[in-house]
C-alpha positions in Angstrom: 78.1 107.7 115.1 78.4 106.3 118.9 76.8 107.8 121.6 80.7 109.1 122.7 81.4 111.3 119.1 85.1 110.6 120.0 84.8 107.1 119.5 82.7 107.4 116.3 84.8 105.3 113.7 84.8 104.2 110.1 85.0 100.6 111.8 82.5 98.8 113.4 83.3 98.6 117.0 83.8 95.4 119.0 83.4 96.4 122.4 79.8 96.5 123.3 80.3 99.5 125.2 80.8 101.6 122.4 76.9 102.1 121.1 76.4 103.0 118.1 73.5 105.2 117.3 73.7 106.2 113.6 74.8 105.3 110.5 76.6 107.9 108.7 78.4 107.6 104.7 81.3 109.6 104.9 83.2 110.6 101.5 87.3 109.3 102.0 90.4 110.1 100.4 94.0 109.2 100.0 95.8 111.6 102.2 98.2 111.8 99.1 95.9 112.7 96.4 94.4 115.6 99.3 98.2 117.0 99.8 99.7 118.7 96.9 103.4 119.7 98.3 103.9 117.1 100.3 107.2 118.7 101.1 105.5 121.5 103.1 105.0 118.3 105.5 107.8 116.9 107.9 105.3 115.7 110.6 102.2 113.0 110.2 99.9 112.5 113.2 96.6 110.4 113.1 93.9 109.5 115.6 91.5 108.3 113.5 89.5 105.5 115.9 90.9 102.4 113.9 91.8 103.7 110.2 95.5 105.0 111.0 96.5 101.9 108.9 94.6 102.6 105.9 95.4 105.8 105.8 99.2 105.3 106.0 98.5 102.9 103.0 97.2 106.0 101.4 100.0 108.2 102.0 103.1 106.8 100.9 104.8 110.7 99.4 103.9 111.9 102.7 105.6 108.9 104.6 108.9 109.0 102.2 108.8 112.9 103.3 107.5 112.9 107.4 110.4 113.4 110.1 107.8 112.3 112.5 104.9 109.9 112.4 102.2 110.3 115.7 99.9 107.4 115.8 97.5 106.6 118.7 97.9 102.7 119.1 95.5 100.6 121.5 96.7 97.0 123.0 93.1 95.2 122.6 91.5 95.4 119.4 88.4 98.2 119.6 87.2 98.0 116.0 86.7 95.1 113.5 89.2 94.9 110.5 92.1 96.5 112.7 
């Protein structure tokens, strides 16, 4: 957890402006194996503070089935690993 919770990633941040101030073990899961029909899904949107690319590795039935694909995308890397 960072002192900003919207900033709070599963990655370790770079910028020494974003303080961490906890250490927290989350449970995670492919977005595929969480969606049963993926067909009741045409659009995908993630903001998940460095992960999105992970978790699009998770969901490939979702990806074959999304119209639409929302991703937030930052210019200067924020978090190691992405």
């Amino acid at each position: 957890m960072t002192e900003c919770p919207g900033q709070s990633s599963l990655m370790t941040p770079l910028d020494p402006a974003i303080r961490v101030v906890e250490e927290v073990e989350v449970a995670t899961a492919r977005l595929d194996d969480l969606v049963s029909d993926v067909r009741a899904y045409s659009m995908l949107v993630l903001d998940i503070q460095g992960f999105e690319l992970q978790a699009l590795r998770g969901a490939p039935r979702l990806l074959e089935q999304a119209r639409m694909v929302v991703l937030e995308v930052n210019y200067k890397r924020r978090y190691q690993g992405c």
